[in-house]
TIDREN-306962 format. One record per residue (C-alpha): residue number from 0; residue in three letters; x, y, z. Coordinates in steps of 0.001 Angstrom, whole numbers. Layout:
<rs>
@n=NUM&res=ALA&px=X&py=Y&pz=Z
...
</rs>
This chain:
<rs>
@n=0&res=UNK&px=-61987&py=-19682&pz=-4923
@n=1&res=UNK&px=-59702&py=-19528&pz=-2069
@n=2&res=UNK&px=-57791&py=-22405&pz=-3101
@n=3&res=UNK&px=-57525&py=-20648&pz=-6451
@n=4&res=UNK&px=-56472&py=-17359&pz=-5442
@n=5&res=UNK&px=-53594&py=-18955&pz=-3034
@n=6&res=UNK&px=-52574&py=-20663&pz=-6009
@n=7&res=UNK&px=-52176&py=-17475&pz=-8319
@n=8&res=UNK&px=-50552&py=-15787&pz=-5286
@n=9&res=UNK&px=-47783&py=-18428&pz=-5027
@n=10&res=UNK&px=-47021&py=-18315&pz=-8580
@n=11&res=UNK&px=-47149&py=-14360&pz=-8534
@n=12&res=UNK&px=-44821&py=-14251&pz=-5536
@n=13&res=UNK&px=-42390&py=-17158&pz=-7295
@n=14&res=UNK&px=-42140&py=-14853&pz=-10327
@n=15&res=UNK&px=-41251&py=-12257&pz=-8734
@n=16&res=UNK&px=-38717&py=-13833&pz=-6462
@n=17&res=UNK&px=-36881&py=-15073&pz=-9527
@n=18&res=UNK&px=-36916&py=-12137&pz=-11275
@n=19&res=UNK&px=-35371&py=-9817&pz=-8653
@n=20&res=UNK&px=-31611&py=-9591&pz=-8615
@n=21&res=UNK&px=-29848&py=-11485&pz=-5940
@n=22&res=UNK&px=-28515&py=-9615&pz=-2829
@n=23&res=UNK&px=-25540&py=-7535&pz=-3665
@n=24&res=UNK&px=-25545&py=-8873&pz=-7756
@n=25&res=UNK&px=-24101&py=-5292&pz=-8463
@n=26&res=UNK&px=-21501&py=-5055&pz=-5831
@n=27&res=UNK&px=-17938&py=-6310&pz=-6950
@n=28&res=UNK&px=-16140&py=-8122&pz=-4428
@n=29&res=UNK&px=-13560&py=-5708&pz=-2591
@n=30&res=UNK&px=-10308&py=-7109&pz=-93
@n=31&res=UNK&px=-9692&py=-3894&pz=1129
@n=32&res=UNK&px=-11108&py=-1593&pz=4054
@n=33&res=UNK&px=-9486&py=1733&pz=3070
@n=34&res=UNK&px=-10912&py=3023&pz=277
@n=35&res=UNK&px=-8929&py=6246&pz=650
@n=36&res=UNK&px=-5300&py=6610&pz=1323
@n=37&res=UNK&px=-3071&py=9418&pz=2041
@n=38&res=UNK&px=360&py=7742&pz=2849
@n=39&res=UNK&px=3735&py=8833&pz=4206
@n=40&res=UNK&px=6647&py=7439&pz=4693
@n=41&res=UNK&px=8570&py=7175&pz=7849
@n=42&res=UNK&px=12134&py=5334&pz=7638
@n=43&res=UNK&px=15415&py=4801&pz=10351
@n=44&res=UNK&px=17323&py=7835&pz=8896
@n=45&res=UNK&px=16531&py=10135&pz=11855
@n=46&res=UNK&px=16764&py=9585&pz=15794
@n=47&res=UNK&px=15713&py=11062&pz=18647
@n=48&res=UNK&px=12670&py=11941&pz=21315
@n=49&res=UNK&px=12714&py=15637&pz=20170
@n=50&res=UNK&px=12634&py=14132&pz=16138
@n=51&res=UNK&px=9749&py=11632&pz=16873
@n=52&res=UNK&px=7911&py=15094&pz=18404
@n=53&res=UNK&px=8476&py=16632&pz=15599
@n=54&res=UNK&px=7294&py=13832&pz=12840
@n=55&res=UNK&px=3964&py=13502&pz=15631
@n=56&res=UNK&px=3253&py=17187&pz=15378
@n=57&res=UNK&px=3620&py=16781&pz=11038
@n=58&res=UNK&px=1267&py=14053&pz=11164
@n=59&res=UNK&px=-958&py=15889&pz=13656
@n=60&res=UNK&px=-1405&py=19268&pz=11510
@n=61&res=UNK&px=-2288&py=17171&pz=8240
@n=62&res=UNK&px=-6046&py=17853&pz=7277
@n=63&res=UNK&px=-6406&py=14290&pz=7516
@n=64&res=UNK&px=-5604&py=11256&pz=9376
@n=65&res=UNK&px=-2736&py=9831&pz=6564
@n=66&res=UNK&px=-1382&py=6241&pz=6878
@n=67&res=UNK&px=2531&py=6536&pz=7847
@n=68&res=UNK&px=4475&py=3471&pz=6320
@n=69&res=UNK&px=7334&py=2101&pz=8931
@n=70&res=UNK&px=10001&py=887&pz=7276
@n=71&res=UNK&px=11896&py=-1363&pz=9537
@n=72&res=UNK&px=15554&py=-2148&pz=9786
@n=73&res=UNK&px=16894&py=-5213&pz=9659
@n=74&res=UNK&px=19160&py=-4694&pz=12525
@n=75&res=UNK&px=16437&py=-3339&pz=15051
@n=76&res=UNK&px=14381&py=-6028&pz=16317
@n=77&res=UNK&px=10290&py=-5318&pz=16635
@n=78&res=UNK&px=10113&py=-4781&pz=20446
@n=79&res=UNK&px=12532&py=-1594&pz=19976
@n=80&res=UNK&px=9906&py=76&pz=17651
@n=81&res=UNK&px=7403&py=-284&pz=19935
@n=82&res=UNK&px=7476&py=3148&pz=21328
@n=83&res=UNK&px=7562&py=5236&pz=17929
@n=84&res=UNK&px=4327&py=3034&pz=16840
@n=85&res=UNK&px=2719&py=3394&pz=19638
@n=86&res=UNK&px=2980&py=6955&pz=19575
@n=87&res=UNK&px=2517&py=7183&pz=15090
@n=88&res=UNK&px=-857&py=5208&pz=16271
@n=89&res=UNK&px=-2433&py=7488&pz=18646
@n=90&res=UNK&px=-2556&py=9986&pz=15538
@n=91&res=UNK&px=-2376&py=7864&pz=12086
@n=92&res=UNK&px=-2882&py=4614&pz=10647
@n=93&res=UNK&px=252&py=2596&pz=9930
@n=94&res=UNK&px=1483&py=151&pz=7378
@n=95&res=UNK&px=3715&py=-1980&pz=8566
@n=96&res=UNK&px=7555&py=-2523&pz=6199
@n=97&res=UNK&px=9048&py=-5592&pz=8291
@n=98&res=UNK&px=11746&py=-6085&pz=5300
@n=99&res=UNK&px=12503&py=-3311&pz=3205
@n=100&res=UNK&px=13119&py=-4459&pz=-329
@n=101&res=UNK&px=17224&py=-3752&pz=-147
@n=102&res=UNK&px=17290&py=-6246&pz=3157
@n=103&res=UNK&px=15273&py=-9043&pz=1199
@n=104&res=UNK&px=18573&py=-11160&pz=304
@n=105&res=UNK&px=19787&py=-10928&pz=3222
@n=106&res=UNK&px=17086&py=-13210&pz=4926
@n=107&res=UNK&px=16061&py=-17067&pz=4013
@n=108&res=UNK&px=13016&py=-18484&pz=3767
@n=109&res=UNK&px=12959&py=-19228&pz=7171
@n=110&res=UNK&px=13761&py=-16076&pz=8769
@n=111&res=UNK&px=11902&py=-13976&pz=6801
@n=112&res=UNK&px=8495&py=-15512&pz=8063
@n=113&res=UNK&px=10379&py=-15462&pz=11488
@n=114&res=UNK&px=10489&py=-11567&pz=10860
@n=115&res=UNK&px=6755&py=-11565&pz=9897
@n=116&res=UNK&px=5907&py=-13477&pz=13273
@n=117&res=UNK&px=8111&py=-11579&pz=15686
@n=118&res=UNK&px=6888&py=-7974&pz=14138
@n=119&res=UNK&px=3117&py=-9339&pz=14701
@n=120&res=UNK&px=3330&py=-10426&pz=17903
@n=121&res=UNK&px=5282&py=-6858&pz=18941
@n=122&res=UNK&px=3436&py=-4655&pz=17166
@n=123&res=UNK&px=-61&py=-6060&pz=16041
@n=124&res=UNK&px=-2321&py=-3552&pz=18172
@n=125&res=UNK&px=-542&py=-435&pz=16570
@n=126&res=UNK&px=-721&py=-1660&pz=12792
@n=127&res=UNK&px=-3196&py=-1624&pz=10161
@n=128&res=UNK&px=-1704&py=-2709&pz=7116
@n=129&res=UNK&px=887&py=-5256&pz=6708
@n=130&res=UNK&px=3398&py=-4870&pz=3907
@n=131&res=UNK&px=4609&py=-8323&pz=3265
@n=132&res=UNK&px=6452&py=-7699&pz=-40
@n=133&res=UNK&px=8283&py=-4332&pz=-790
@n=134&res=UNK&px=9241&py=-3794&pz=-4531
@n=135&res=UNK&px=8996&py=-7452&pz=-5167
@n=136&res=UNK&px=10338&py=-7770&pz=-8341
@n=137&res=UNK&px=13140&py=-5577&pz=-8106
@n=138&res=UNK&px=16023&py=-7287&pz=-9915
@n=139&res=UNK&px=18539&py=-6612&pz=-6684
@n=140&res=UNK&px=16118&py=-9095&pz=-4724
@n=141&res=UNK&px=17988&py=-11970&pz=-5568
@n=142&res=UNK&px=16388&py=-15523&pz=-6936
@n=143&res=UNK&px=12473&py=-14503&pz=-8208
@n=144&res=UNK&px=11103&py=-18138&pz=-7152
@n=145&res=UNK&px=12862&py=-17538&pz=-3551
@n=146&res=UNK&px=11516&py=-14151&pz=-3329
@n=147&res=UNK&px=8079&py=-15336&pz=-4526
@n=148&res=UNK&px=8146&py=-18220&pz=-2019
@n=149&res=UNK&px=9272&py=-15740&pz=1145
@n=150&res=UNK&px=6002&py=-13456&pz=742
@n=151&res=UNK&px=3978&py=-16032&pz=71
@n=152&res=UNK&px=4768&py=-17276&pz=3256
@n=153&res=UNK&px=4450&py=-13925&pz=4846
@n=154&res=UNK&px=1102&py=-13654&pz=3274
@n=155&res=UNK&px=-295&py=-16833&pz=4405
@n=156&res=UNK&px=674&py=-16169&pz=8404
@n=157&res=UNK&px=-594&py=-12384&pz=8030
@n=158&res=UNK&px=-4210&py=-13931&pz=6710
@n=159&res=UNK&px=-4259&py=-16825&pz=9191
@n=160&res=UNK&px=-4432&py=-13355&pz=11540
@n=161&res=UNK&px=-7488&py=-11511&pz=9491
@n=162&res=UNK&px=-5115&py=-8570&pz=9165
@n=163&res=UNK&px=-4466&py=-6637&pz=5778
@n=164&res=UNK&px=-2129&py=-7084&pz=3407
@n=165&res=UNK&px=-270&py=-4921&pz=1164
@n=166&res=UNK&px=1708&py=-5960&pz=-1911
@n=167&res=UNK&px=4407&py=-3772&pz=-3898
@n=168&res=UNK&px=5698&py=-4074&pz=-7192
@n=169&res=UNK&px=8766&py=-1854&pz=-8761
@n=170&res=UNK&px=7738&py=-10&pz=-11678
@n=171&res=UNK&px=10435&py=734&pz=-14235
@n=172&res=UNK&px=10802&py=2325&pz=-17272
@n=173&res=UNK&px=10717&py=245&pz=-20725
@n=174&res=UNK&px=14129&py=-1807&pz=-20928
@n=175&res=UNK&px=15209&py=-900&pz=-17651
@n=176&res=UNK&px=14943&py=-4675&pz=-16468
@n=177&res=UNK&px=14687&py=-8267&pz=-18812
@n=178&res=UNK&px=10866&py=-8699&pz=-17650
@n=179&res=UNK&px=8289&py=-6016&pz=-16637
@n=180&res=UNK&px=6386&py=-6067&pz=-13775
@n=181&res=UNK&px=3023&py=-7035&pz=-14691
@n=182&res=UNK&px=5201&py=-10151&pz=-16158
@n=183&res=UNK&px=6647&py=-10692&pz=-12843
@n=184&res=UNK&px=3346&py=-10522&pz=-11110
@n=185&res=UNK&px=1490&py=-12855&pz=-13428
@n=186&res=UNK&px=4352&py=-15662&pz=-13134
@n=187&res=UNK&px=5334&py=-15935&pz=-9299
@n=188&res=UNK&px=2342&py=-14642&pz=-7598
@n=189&res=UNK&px=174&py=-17139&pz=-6496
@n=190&res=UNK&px=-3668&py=-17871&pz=-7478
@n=191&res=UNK&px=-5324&py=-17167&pz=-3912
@n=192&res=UNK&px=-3303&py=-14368&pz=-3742
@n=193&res=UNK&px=-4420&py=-12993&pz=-6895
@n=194&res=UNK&px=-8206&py=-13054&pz=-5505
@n=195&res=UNK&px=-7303&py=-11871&pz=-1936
@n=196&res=UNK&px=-4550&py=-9648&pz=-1744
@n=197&res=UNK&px=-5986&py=-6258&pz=465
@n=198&res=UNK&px=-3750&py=-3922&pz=-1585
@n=199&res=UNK&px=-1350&py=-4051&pz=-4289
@n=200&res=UNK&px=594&py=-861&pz=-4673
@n=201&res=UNK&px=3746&py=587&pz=-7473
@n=202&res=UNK&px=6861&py=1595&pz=-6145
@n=203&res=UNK&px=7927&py=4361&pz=-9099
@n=204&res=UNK&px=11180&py=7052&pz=-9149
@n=205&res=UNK&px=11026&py=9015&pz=-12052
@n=206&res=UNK&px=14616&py=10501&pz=-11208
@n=207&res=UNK&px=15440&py=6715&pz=-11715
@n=208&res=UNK&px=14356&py=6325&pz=-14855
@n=209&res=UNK&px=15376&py=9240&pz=-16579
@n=210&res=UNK&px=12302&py=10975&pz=-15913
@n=211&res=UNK&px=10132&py=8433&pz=-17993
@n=212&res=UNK&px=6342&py=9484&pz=-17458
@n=213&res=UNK&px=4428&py=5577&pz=-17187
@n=214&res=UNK&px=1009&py=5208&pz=-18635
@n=215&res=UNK&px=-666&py=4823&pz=-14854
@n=216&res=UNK&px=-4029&py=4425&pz=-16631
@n=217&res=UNK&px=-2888&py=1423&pz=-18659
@n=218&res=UNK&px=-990&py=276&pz=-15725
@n=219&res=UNK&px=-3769&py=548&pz=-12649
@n=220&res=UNK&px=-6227&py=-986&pz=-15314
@n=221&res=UNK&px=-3918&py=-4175&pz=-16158
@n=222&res=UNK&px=-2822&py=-4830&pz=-12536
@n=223&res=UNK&px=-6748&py=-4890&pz=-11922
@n=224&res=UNK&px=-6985&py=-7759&pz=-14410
@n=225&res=UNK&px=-4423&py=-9959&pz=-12217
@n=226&res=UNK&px=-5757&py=-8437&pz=-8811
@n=227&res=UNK&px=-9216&py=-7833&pz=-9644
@n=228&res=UNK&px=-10261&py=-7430&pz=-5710
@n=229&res=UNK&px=-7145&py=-5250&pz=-4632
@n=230&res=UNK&px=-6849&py=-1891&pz=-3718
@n=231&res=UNK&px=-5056&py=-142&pz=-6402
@n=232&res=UNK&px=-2208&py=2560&pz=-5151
@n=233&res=UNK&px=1024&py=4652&pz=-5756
@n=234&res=UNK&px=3541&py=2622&pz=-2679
@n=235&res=UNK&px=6404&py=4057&pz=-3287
@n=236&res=UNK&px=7844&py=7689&pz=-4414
@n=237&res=UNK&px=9881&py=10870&pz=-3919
@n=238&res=UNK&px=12167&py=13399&pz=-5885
@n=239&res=UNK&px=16032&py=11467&pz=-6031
@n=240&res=UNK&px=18286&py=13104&pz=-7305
@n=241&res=UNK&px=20946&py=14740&pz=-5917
@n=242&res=UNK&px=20213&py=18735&pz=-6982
@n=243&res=UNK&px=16854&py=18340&pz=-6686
@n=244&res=UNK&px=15180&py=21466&pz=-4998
@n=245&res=UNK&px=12126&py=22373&pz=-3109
@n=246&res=UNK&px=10204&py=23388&pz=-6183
@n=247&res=UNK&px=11067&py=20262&pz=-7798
@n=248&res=UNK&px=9715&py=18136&pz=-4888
@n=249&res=UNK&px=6916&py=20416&pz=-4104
@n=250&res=UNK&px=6207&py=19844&pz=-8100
@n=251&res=UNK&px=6639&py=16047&pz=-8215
@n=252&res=UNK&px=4402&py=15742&pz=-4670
@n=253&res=UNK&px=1463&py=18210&pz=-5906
@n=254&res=UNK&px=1609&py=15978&pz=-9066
@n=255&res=UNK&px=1271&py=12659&pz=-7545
@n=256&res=UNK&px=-749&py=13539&pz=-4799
@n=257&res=UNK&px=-3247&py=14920&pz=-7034
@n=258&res=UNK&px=-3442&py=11774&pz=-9005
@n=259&res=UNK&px=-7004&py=11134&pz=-10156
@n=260&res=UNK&px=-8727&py=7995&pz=-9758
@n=261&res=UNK&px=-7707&py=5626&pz=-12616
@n=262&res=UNK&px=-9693&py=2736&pz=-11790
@n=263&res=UNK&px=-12672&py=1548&pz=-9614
@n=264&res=UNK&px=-10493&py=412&pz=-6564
@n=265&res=UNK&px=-7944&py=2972&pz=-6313
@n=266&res=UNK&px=-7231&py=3940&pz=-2965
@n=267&res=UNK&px=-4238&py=6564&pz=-3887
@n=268&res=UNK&px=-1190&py=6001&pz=-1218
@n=269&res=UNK&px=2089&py=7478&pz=-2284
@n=270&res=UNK&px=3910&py=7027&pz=843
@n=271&res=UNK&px=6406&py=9761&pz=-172
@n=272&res=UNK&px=9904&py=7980&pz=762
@n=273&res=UNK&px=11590&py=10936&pz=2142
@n=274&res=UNK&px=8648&py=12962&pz=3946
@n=275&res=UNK&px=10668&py=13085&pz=7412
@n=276&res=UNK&px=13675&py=14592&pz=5633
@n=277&res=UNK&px=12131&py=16674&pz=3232
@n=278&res=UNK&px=8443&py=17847&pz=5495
@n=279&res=UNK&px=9490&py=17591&pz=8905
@n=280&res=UNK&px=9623&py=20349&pz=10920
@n=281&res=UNK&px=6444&py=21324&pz=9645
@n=282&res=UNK&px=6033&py=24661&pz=10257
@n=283&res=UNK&px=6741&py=27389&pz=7267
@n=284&res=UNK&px=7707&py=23885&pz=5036
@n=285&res=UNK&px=6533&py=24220&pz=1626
@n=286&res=UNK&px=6666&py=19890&pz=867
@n=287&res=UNK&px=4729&py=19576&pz=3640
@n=288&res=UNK&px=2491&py=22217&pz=2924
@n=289&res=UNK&px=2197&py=21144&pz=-1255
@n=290&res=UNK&px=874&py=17196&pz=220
@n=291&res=UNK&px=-1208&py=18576&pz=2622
@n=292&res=UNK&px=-2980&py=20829&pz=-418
@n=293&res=UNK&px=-3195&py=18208&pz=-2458
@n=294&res=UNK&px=-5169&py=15882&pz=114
@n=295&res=UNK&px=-8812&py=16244&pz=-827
@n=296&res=UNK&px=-10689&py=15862&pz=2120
@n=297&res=UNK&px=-14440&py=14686&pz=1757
@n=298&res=UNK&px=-17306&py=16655&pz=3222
</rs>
């Protein structure tokens, strides 16, 4: 009787152990840590101790911690920006922009890793998020496959480090440029890049494109199809032109930053391209006042 009811207990507890779902069967793979992300931009056009107190005392009065892109310039060498990320650390997270987008041509293959690898080894304890390709298919880039091949490289050192990636594409309006992005995306980005990119974010400027209003929906939901493990985000934006006024901008930044969540894995971003000019000082400034209203803070 024993022997029997051991018997029917194995095959009970064999049932059972095929029939229950394997560990994490409902979970989608994700590459990316931040799963909410309130960005900023921070670029060279400014200087100064009592400007850098001023951007620190922004960031510090936002209702919450935002991620502050660094856009780097080619002619300042990652040791001199150790200071200013040091200090953007103590009080936000940072994503790292070795190579801004309009400096791309200007390096080779070789130096532009070399950039990668001297910004990591000056400024690795202070960043977060490396951006290893800004608007990469942005037709002022130069050669696609050369382009392709540069952040590729970039990609492969920043992973051999177990540090996050970000990825953006240029969005443009319909007939603006021969190919569209997703196009551009699909062709030169590699495979294992596809599957483990951290982030892949859209650099957009309506004032660029003659105030063309993109399908985001449609967009976010085919870029998931090529980068199905990515964090989804807005990388890149800001009111351009040249008359533009503080309602505009406080329009345009209430609109993005209020953007809702168009697919599973969108983090958000935005990175506004001209917060220091336009939201620093802080005090009594309506920009800075319309992102930080917009920032929806969980409880």
């Amino acid at each position: 009787m024993k022997k029997c009811l051991t018997l029917i207990y194995s095959i009970l507890f064999f049932i059972l152990l095929n029939a229950l779902p394997p560990a994490n069967a409902d979970t989608p793979k994700t590459n990316f840590q931040h799963t909410q992300i309130y960005g900023i931009t921070v670029d060279d056009s400014w200087e100064g101790e009592e400007k850098t107190a001023q951007i620190i005392e922004a960031i510090k009065a936002m209702k919450t911690k935002p991620t502050v892109r660094i856009v780097m310039s080619k002619d300042v060498s990652p040791k001199e920006y150790q200071s200013l990320f040091r200090q953007i650390h103590d009080v936000a997270y940072i994503m790292a922009t070795p190579v801004d987008s309009y400096d791309m041509k200007k390096y080779s293959k070789a130096s532009y890793l070399k950039r990668f690898q001297e910004s990591y080894a000056a400024l690795a304890d202070y960043v977060d998020i490396w951006e290893i390709g800004n608007e990469v298919n942005g037709d002022w880039l130069g050669n696609d496959a050369l382009v392709a091949a540069k952040i590729y490289d970039a990609y492969k050192f920043i992973q051999s480090k177990q540090a996050e990636s970000a990825l953006t594409g240029y969005y443009f309006a319909p007939e603006k440029q021969k190919g569209t992005m997703e196009e551009w995306l699909k062709r030169y980005i590699p495979q294992d890049m596809k599957e483990n990119l951290n982030y892949v974010l859209v650099s957009y400027y309506e004032d660029d494109n003659d105030g063309y209003q993109p399908n985001w929906q449609e967009i976010f939901e085919g870029l998931t199809k090529i980068f199905p493990h990515s964090g989804m985000g807005i990388g890149e934006c800001g009111n351009t032109k040249e008359n533009a006024t503080i309602q505009s901008k406080v329009k345009m930044v209430t609109r993005y930053y209020s953007m809702p969540k168009y697919v599973e894995n969108y983090v958000g971003g935005y990175f506004w391209w001209y917060w220091v000019q336009d939201a620093v000082p802080h005090e009594d400034n309506k920009v800075w006042q319309a992102i930080n209203n917009a920032i929806t803070v969980d409880e």
